[in-house]
C-alpha positions in Angstrom: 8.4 -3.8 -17.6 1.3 1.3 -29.6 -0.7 2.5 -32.4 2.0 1.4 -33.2 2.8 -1.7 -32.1 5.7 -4.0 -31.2 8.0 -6.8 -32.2 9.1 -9.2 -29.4 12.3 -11.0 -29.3 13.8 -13.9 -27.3 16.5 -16.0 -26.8 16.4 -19.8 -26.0 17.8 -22.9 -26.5 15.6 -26.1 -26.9 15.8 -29.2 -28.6 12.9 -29.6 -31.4 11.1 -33.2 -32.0 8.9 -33.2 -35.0 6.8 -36.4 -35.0 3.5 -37.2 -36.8 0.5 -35.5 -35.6 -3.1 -35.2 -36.5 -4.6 -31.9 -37.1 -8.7 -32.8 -37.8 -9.9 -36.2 -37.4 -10.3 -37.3 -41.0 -7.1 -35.3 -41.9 -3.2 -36.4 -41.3 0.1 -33.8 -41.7 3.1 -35.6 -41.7 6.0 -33.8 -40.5 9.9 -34.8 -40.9 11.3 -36.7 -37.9 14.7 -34.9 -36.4 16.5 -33.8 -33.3 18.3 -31.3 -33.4 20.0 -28.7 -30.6 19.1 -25.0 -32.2 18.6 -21.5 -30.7 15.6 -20.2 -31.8 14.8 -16.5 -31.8 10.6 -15.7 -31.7 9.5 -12.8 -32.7 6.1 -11.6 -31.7 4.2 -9.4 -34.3 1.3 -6.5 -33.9 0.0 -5.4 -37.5 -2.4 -2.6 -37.6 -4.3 -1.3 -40.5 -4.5 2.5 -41.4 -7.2 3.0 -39.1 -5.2 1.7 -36.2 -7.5 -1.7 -36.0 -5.5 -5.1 -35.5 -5.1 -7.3 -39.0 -6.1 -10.5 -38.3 -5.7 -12.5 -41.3 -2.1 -12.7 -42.6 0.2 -15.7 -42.8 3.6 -16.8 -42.8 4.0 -15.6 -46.2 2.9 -12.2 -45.2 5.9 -11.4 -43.4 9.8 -10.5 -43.7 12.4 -10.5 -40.8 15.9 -9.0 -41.1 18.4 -9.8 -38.4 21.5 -7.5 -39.2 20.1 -6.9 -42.6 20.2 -10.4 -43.4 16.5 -11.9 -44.4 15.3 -14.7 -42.3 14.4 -18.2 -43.0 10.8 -17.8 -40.9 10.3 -21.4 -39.1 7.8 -20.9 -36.8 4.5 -19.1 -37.2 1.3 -18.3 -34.7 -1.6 -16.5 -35.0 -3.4 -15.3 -31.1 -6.7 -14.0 -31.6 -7.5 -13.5 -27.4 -11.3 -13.0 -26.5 -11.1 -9.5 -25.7 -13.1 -7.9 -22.9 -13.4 -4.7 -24.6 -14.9 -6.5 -27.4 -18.6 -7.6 -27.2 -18.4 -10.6 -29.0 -16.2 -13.1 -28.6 -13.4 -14.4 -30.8 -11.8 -18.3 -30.2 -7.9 -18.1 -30.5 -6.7 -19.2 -33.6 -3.0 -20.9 -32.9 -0.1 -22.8 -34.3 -0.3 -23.3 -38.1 3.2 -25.1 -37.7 4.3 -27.0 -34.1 6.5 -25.4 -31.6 8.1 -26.5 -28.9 5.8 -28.3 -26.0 8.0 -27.3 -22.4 5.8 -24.1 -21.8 2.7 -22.5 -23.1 4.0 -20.1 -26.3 4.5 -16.3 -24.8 2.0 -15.4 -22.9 1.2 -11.8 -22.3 3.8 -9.8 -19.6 2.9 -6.8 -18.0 4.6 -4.8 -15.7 2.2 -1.8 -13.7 5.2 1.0 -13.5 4.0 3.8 -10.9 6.0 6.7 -11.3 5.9 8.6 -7.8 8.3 11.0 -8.2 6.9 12.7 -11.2 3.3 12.8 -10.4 1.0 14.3 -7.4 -1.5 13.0 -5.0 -4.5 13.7 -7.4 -2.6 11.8 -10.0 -1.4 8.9 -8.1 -5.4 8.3 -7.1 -6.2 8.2 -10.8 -3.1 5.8 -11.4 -4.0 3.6 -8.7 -8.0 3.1 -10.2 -6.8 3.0 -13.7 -4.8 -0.2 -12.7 -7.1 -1.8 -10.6 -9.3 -1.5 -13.8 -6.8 -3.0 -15.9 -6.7 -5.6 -13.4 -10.3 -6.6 -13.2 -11.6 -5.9 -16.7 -8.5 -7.0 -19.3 -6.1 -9.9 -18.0 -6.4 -13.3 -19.3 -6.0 -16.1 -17.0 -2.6 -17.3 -18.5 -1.2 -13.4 -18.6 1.5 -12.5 -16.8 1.9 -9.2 -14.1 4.4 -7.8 -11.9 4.2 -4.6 -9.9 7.0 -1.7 -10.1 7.4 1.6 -8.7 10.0 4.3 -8.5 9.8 7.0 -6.3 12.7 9.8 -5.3 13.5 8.7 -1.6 13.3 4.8 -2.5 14.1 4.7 -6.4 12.7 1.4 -8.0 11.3 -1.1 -6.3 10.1 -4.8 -7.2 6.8 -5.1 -6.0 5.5 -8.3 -7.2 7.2 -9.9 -9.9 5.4 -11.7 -12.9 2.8 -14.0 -11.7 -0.8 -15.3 -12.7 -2.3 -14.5 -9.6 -3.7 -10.8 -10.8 -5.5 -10.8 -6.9 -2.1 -11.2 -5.0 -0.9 -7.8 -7.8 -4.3 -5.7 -6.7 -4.0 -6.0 -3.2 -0.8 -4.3 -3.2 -2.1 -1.5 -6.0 -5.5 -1.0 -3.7 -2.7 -0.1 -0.8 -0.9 3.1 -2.9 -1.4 6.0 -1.5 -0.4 9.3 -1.1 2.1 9.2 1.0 4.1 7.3 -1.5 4.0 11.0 -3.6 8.1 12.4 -3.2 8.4 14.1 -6.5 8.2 18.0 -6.8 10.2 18.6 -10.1 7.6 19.0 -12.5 5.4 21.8 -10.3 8.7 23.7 -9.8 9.8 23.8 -13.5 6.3 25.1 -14.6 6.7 27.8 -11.4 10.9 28.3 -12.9 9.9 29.4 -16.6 6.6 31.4 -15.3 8.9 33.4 -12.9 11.7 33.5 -16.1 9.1 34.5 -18.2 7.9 36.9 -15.8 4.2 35.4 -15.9 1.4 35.7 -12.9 0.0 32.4 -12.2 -3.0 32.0 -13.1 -4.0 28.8 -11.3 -5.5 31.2 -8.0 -5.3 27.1 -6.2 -1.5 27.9 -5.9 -0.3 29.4 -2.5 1.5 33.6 -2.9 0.2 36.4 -4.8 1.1 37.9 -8.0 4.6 38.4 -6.1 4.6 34.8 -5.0 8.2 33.6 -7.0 10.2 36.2 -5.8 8.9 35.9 -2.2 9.2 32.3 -2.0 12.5 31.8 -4.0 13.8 35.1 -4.8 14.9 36.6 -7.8 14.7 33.8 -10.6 18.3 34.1 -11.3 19.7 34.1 -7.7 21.3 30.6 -6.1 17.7 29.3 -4.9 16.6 28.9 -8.5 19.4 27.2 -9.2 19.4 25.0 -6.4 16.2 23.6 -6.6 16.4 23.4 -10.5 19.7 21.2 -10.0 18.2 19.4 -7.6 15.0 18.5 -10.2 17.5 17.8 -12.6 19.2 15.3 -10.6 15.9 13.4 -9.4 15.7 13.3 -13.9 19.2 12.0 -14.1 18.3 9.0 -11.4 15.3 8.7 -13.1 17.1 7.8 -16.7 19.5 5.7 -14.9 16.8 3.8 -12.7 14.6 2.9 -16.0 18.1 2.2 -17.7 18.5 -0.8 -14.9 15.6 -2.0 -15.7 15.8 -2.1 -19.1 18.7 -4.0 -18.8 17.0 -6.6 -16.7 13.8 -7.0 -18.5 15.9 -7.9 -21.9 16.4 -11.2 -20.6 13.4 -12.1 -19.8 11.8 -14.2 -22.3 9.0 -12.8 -24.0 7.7 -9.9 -25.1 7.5 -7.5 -22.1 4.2 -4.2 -21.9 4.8 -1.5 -19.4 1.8 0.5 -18.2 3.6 3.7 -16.8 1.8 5.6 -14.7 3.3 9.0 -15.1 3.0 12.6 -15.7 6.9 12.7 -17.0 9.9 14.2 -16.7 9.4 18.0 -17.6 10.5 18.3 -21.5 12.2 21.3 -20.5 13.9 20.3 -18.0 16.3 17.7 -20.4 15.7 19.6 -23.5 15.4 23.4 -22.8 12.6 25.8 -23.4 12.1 28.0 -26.5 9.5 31.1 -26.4 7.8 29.5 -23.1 4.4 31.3 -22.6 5.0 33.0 -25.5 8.2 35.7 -24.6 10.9 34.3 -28.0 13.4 36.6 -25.8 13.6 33.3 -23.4 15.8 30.6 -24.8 17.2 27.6 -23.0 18.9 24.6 -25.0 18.7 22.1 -21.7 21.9 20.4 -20.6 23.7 18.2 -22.4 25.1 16.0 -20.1 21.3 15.2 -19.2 19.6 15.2 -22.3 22.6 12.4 -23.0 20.9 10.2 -20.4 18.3 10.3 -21.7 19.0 9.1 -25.0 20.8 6.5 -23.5 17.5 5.4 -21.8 15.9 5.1 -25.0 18.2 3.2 -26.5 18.0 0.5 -24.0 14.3 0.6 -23.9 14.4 0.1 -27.7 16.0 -3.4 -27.0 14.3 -4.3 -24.0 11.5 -6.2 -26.1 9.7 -4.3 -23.7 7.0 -1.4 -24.8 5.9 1.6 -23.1 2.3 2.7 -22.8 2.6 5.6 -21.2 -0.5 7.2 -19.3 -0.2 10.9 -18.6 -1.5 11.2 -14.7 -0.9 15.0 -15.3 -4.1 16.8 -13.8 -6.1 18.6 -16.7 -6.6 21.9 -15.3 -2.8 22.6 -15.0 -2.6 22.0 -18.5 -4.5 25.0 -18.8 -1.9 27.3 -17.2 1.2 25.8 -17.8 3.7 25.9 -21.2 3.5 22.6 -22.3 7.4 22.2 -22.4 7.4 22.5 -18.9 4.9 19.5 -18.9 6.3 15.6 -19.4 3.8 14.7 -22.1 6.8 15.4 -24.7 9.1 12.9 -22.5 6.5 10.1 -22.5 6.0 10.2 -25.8 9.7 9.8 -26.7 9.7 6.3 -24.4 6.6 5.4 -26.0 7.7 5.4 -29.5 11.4 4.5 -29.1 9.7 0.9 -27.6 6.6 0.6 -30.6 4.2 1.5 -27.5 1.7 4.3 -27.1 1.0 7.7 -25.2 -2.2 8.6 -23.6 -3.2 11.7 -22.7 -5.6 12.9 -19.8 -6.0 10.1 -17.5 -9.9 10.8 -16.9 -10.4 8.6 -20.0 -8.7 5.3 -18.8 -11.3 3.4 -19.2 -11.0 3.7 -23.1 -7.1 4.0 -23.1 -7.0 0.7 -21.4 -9.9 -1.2 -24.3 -7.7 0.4 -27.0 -4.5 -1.0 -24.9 -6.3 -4.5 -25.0 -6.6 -4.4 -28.5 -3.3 -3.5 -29.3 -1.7 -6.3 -27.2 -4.7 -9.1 -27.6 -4.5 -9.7 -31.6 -1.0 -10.9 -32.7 1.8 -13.3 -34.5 4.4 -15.3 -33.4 7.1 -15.8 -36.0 10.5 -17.7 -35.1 13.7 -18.5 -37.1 17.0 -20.1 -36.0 20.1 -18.0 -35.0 23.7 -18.5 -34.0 24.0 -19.6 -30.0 26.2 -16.9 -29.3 26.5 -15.5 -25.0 28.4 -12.2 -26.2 26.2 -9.6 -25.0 25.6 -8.2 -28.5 23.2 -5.9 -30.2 21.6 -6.7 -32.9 19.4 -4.7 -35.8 16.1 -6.4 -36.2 13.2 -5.2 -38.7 9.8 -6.7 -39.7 8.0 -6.1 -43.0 4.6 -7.3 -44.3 4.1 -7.5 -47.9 0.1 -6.9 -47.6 -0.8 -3.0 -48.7 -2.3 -0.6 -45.9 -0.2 -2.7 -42.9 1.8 -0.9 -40.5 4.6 -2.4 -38.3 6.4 -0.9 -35.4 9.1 -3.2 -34.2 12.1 -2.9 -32.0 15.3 -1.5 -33.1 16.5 -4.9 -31.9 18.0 -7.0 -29.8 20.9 -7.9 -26.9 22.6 -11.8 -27.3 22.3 -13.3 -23.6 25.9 -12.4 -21.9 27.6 -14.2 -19.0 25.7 -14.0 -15.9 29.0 -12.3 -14.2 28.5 -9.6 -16.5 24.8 -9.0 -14.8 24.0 -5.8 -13.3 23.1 -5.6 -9.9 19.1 -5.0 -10.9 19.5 -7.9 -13.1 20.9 -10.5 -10.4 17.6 -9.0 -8.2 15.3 -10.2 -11.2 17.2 -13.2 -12.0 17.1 -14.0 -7.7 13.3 -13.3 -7.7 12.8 -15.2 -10.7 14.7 -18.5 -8.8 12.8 -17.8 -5.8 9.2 -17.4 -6.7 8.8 -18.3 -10.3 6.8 -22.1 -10.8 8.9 -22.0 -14.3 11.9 -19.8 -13.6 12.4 -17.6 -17.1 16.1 -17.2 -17.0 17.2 -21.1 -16.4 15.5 -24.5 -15.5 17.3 -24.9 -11.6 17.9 -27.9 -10.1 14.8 -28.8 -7.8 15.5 -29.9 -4.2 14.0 -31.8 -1.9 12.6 -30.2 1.1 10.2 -30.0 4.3 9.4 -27.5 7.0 8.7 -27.5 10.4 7.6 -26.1 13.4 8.1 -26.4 17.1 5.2 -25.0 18.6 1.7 -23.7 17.1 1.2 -21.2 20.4 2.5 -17.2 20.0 6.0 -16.9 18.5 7.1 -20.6 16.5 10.0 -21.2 16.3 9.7 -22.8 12.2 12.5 -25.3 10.9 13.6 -25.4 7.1 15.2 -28.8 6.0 16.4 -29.1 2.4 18.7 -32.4 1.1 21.6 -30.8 -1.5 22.2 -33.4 -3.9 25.5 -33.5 -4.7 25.3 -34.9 -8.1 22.9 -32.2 -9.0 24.7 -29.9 -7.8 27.9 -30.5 -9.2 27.6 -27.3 -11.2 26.0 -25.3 -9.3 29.1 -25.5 -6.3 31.8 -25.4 -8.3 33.5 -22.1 -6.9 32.0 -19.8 -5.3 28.2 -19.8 -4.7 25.3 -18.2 -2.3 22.7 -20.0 -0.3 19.7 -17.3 0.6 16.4 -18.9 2.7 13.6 -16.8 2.2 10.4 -16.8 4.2 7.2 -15.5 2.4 4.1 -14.2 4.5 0.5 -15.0 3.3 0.5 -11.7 1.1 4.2 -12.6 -0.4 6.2 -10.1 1.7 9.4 -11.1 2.7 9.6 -11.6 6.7 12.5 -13.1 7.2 15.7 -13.4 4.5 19.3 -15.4 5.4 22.1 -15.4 2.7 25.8 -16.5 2.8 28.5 -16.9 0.5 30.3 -20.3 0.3 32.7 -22.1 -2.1 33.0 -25.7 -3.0 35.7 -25.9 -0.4 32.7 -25.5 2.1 30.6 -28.5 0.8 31.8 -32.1 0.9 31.4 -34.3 -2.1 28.6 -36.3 -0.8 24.5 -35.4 -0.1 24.1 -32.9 2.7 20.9 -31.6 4.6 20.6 -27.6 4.8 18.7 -26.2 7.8 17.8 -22.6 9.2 15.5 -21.9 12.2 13.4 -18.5 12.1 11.3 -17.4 15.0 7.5 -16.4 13.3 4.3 -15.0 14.5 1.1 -17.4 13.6 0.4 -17.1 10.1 1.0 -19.0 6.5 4.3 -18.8 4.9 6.1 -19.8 1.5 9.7 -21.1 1.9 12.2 -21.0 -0.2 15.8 -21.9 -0.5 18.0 -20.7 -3.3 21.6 -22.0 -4.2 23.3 -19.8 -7.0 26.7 -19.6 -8.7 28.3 -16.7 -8.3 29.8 -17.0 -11.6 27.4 -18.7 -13.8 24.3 -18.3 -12.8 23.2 -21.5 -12.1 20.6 -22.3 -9.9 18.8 -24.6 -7.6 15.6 -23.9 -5.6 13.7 -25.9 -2.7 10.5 -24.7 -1.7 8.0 -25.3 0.9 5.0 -23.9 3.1 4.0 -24.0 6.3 1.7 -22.6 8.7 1.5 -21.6 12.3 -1.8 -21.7 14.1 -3.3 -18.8 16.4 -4.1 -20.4 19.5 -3.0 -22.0 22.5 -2.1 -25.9 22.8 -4.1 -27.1 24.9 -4.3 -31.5 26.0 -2.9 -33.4 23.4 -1.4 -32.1 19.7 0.2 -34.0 17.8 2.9 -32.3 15.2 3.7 -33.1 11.6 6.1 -36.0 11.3 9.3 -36.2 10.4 10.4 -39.2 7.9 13.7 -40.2 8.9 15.9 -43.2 6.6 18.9 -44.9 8.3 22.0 -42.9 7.6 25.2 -42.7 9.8 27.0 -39.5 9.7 25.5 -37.6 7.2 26.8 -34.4 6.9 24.2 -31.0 7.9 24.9 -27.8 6.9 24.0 -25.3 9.7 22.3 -21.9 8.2 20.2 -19.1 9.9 19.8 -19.6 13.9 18.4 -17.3 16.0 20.2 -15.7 18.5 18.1 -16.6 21.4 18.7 -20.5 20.8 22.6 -19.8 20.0 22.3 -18.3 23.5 20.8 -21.8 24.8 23.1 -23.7 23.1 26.5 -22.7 20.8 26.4 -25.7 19.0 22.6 -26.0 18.3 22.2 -28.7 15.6 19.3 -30.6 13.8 19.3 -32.4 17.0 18.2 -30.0 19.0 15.2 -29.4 17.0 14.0 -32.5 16.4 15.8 -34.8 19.0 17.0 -37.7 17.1 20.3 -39.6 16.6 21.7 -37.8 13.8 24.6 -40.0 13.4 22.2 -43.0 12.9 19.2 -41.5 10.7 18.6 -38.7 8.3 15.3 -36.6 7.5 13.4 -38.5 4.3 12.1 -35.3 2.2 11.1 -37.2 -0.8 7.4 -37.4 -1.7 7.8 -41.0 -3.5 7.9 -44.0 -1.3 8.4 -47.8 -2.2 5.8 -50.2 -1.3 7.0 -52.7 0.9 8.9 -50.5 3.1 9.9 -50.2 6.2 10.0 -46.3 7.4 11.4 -44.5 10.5 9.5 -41.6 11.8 10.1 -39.4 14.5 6.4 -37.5 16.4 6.6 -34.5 18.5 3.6 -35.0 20.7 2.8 -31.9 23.1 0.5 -32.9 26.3 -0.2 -29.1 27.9 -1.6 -29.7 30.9 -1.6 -33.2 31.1 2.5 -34.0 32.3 1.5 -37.7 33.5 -0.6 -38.4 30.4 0.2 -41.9 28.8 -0.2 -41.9 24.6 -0.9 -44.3 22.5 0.3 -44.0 18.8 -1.3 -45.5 15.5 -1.1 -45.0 11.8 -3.2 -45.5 8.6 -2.6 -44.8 4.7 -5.9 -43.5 3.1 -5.8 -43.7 -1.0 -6.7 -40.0 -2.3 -8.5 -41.7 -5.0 -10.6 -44.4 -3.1 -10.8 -43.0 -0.1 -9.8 -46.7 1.3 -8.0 -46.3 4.8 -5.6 -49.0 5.6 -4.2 -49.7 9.1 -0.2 -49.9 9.3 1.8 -51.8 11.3 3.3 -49.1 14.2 6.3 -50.2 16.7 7.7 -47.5 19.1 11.1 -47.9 19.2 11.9 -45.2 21.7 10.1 -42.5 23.9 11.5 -39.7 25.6 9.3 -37.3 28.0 11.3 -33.5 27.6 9.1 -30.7 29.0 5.5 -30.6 28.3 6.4 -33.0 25.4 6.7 -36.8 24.5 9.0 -37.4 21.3 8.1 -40.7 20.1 10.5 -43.0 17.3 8.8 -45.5 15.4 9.1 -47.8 12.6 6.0 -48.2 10.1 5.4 -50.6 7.5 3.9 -49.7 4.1 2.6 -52.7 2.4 2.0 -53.4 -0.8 -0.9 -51.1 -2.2 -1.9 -50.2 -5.7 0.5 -47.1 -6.4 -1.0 -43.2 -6.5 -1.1 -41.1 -3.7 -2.2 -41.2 0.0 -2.3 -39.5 3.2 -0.2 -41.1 6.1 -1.8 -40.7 8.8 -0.6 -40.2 12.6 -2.9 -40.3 15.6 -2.0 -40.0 19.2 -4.5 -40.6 21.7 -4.3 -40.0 25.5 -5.8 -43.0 26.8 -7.5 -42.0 29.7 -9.4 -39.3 28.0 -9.8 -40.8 24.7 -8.6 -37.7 23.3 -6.7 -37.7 20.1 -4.5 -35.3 17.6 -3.8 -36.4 13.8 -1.1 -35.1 11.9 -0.8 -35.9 8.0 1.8 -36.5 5.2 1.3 -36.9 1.4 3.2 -39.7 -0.4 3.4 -41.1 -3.5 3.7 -45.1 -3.9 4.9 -46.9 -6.5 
C-alpha cells in the first residue's frame, strides 16, 4: 500500500501466556509461566550484504532497536526463510526461536498492486498490467496478503480489492485494465513545455506537427496556453501528493509491514522541482514551485511512517527516454518515494520479469523482532532505528512510527479501509468485532428475487458498540466481490431498545451468488460488529414443486425488528411492510432462530415456503431427516404441521420438529415436500451443530 530494505512496525495489544513447551522430542525448554496485558511493538527486519543478497544467519543478538533514541529490550525474535520461486532450490522456513503470540499467524507478507493511471500511457499501462499478473502467478505465497489500488485523474484513488488470500479474485480484476483507464497527460506535456522553452525540434518523428509543431498547437511558449496547461499538470501533481498522502495515512494502521508495487512512470521531476540547463541550454533555469514541491515532502514524510515500502516500476516507454531531458521524466520522483520508504526503483519495465525475482528476494528472507512499549492512543510519531552489529550488513528501516489515535480522529480514506476491513476481512486488522448471528433469504429463484437479510443484534454484545451514535450499512457482494447493492443509516442508542433485536433489509437481485454483510460501527469509537452471510439465486424458471430454504423460528412474543433497506416497489404494496410480509408468520408469537448450535432434545418451529407453479390444487406432504456429516447416518424426525396457508402460487407450511438425542457434530436438516399425486419432491437443507 529495497536494495535497501525495510523495517516494519505495529501496534497491538495482546495478552502473552508462556507455558511449557517441547521444542524436539528428546529435548524440553521451560519457559516462565505469566499473564500479563502488554503492547507489543514488532518490527520486521531485511538485512542485505554488500552485494545486495539477503543475510540469512543472524540472531537476536545481532540486532539493536532505538525507539526515540532509547535502546530496546528485544523480546521477540523470528527468522522467515520463504521458498522462493525465483530461487531454484528450495529453502524450509526457519521460525520462532522464542514463542509469540498464537491468535493469528505472525505477519504475513501485504502487498498492495498501486496502478498509477494518470502518469503513464496506454503502452505503459499494457506493461503494468502483465508485470502484475506475473507477480501474481509466479511470486505469492499462499498465506500472502494482496489488495488492488489505482489512481487515476478523473476518479483519483480507488479501492479495488482490499488484502485478501485469494490472489485469483485480485487477477481477474488486473486482466480487466485497460486503456481506457489512461487520463493522465502531464508528463508528455512537460517534456513538449521545456523542448518548446528550450527551443528544441522533437526528435521523436511518432509525435503529431512539424518542426513548428509547439507554437502551432499552443502558441508561443510563454503565452497563457503554456501556462494553463502547465497549471493544470501541476494540479493533477498536487492531487496526486495529497491522494498518496491519504493513503499513507490509512495504511499506518494496518498491522504489518505493508509493500507497494507502483506502477508508474512518475510525476515529472521538473515539474515539482524545476529544471536546470534542460537539453543542454544553462540560459534556462526554473527552481519549481514551492508551494508544490512542499507537498511533496509532506508525502514522503508520511510514506516514511506508513510501515509501508515503495517499489517503484518505471512504465515510462524506452524510446522517449531517448528524446526527452530526464528532469522532465518521473524516474527522479519515484526514486525519492522509493528510498524515503527503504523500497526500491526499477527502471525500464521490459525487464519485469527480473525486477520482480529480485523484488521476491528482498521481501521473502527476513526477521521479526518485538519489544514492549507504552499503550499510548495519542497519534504520535515516533523515531525508530535498527542496527546490526555483524560487519558488511546493511539496514534500511523506517524513519518511524505513528501511536494508534482515536478512531474520531480518522480521515475519511481511513474510515473507508477501516469499513472494508469490517466488511470483508475473515480477521479484521484494525479490531476483533462482535460477530452476529445471521441468515438470508429469498423469495423467489425465477428472474429478479427479491433476497431477505436477517441478523439478531445482541444487546449485551453490543452494549459498546450503540452507545451514542452509530451506523448500520448492509452490503451485498456479487460472485466477483463487486458491490451491487449498499444501505447505510445513522442511528443512536436512543433508536435501539435495551433488549435483542432482529435487523432486516430486502434487495431486489438478478440470479447470481452473493456475499452479505451487515456492519454496525460507532461513530465515535470505532467499534464494530459484523454479520455475514451468502446466498444464491438460481437462473431458471420454477416449475411443479420447489421447496425454499427454511426458516428456524423459537417462541418469542413481541420481539422487537428493526426495519432497514426496502424497496420501493414493496413500500408501494404495502407502507408498513414488515418481516411478516416476507415470511408470513406471527411475529408477535415466534422469532427467526439464526444460531448454527442446536440442543438435542429439542423441539424446533420452522416455517417452509413451498411454491407449486402450475399445480394450484396440488396437495403436499412434508417430512424431515438429520443426516450426520460424519457418518453419513440419516435419521427420520418427528414432523407436525401446525398450520397451512395457500397465498398465490404458494403453500406456507408451520411445523414443529423434534431433534432427538444424537451423538453431537454436525448434520444436515433436511426438508422434503412431495406432491402426492405426482410423487414429485423438492429438498431444501440447513447445517446445525448438536451438542
Amino acid at each position: 500500500m529495497m536494495v535497501i530494505f525495510a523495517v516494519q512496525s505495529i501496534l497491538i495489544s495482546i495478552s502473552l501466556k508462556s507455558e511449557a513447551f517441547s521444542v524436539q522430542p528428546q529435548q524440553e525448554q521451560t519457559q516462565l509461566r505469566h499473564e500479563v496485558t502488554v503492547t507489543l511493538k514488532l518490527v520486521q527486519v531485511y538485512v542485505i550484504d554488500k552485494k545486495g543478497n539477503p543475510v540469512q544467519d543472524l540472531t537476536k543478538y545481532h540486532f539493536l532497536v532505538f525507539d526515540e533514541g532509547q535502546k530496546q529490550t528485544i523480546t521477540e525474535f523470528e527468522k522467515h526463510v520463504l521458498s522462493l520461486p525465483s530461487k531454484k532450490e528450495e529453502s524450509q522456513p526457519e521460525v520462532m526461536e522464542t514463542p509469540t503470540p498464537a491468535a493469528r499467524d505472525l505477519m504475513p507478507r501485504k502487498f498492495f498492486l498501486l496502478f498509477d493511471f494518470a502518469f503513464n500511457n496506454g503502452i505503459g499501462i499494457e506493461k503494468a498490467r502483465k508485470a502484475a499478473l506475473h507477480f501474481i502467478d509466479t511470486q505469492l505465497q499462499p498465506t500472502d496478503e494482496v489488495g488492488l489500488i489505482s489512481y487515476s485523474a478523473v476518479k483519483s484513488l480507488k479501492l479495488h480489492e482490499y488484502l485478501t488470500t485469494d490472489h485469483q479474485k485480485v487477477r481477474h480484476v488486473v486482466k480487466r485494465f485497460g486503456m481506457e483507464q489512461t487520463a493522465g497527460t502531464a508528463e508528455s506535456f512537460e517534456s513538449e513545455y521545456w523542448q518548446a522553452i528550450a527551443g528544441v525540434n522533437p526528435s521523436d518523428a511518432s509525435k503529431p506537427g512539424t518542426v513548428f509543431a509547439h507554437k502551432e498547437v499552443f502558441g508561443d511558449p510563454l503565452d497563457s496556453n503554456w501556462a494553463r496547461y502547465r497549471q493544470e499538470s501541476q494540479l493533477q501533481a498536487q492531487n496526486f501528493a495529497k491522494k498518496m498522502m491519504d493513503l499513507a495515512k490509512a495504511l499506518r494502521y494496518i498491522p504489518g509491514h505493508k509493500y507497494i508495487l507502483l506502477l508508474s512512470s512518475g510525476v515529472p521531476y521538473s515539474l515539482v522541482y524545476g529544471i536546470q540547463s534542460p537539453y543542454g541550454k544553462i540560459e534556462v533555469q526554473e527552481w519549481g514551485e514551492y508551494w508544490l514541491q512542499q507537498k511533496f515532502e509532506d508525502m514522503l514524510k508520511e510514506l516514511s511512517a506508513a510501515n509501508c515500502a515503495i517499489y517503484a516500476l518505471d512504465t515510462q516507454e524506452l524510446s522517449s527516454t531517448l528524446t526527452s531531458d530526464v528532469q522532465t521524466r518521473g524516474a527522479f520522483t519515484l526514486q525519492k518515494m522509493t528510498s524515503a520508504t527503504g523500497g526500491k526503483y526499477f527502471g525500464n519495465i521490459n525487464n519485469y520479469e527480473k525486477h520482480i525475482e529480485k523484488i521476491q528476494d528482498l521481501t521473502g528472507c527476513y526477521y521479526v523482532l518485538g519489544y514492549y512499549v507504552d499503550d499510548k492512543w495519542d497519534g504520535a510519531y515516533h523515531n525508530i532505528k535498527v542496527e546490526v552489529t555483524k560487519p558488511g550488513c546493511k539496514v534500511h528501516a523506517q524513519k518511524g512510527y505513528f501511536n494508534p489515535k482515536p478512531y474520531k480522529e480518522y480521515s475519511d480514506v481511513e474510515k473507508m479501509l477501516h469499513l472494508v476491513d469490517l466488511a470483508l476481512s475473515e480477521e479484521p486488522l484494525f479490531q476483533t468485532p462482535v460477530r452476529l448471528p445471521s441468515e438470508v433469504f429469498s423469495s423467489s429463484s425465477e428472474g429478479e428475487a427479491d433476497l431477505c437479510f436477517i441478523s439478531k443484534m445482541e444487546a449485551e454484545k453490543l452494549r459498546d458498540v450503540v452507545t451514542g451514535k452509530f451506523e448500520i450499512i448492509s452490503v451485498i457482494f456479487g460472485k466477483e466481490g463487486n458491490i451491487v447493492e449498499m444501505h447505510r443509516e445513522e442511528k443512536t442508542s436512543k433508536d435501539v431498545p435495551g433488549m435483542d433485536s432482529y435487523y432486516y433489509s430486502v434487495f431486489s437481485l438478478p440470479p447470481g451468488n452473493y456475499a452479505c454483510r451487515l456492519v454496525i460501527r460507532n461513530l465515535e469509537t470505532g467499534r464494530g460488529a459484523v454479520a455475514r452471510s451468502s446466498a444464491a439465486i438460481e437462473n431458471k424458471k420454477l416449475l411443479g414443486i420447489h421447496l425454499f430454504p427454511p426458516l428456524l423460528l423459537t417462541p418469542e412474543k413481541n420481539a422487537n425488528y428493526i426495519r432497514g433497506h426496502i424497496p420501493k416497489p414493496l413500500l408501494q404494496k404495502s407502507a408498513g411492510f414488515s418481516l411478516a410480509n416476507f415470511f408470513h408468520f406471527d411475529i408477535s408469537q415466534y422469532s427467526p432462530y439464526l444460531e448454527d448450535l442446536m440442543l438435542a432434545n429439542t423441539l424446533v418451529p420452522a416455517l417452509l415456503r413451498c411454491s407449486l407453479a402450475n399445480l394450484p390444487t396440488a396437495e403436499v406432504g412434508i417430512s424431515a431427516t438429520l443426516t450426520d456429516k460424519l457418518t453419513g447416518k440419516t435419521t427420520p424426525l418427528t414432523l407436525i404441521v401446525l398450520s397451512e396457508e395457500h397465498k398465490e402460487d404458494e403453500k406456507i407450511f408451520l411445523v414443529n420438529i423434534h431433534i432427538p438425542k444424537l451423538s453431537a457434530g454436525e448434520y444436515a436438516l433436511n426438508f422434503t415436500a412431495t406432491e402426492k399425486t405426482s410423487k414429485s419432491e423438492s429438498v431444501a437443507k440447513r447445517l446445525l451443530k448438536i451438542r
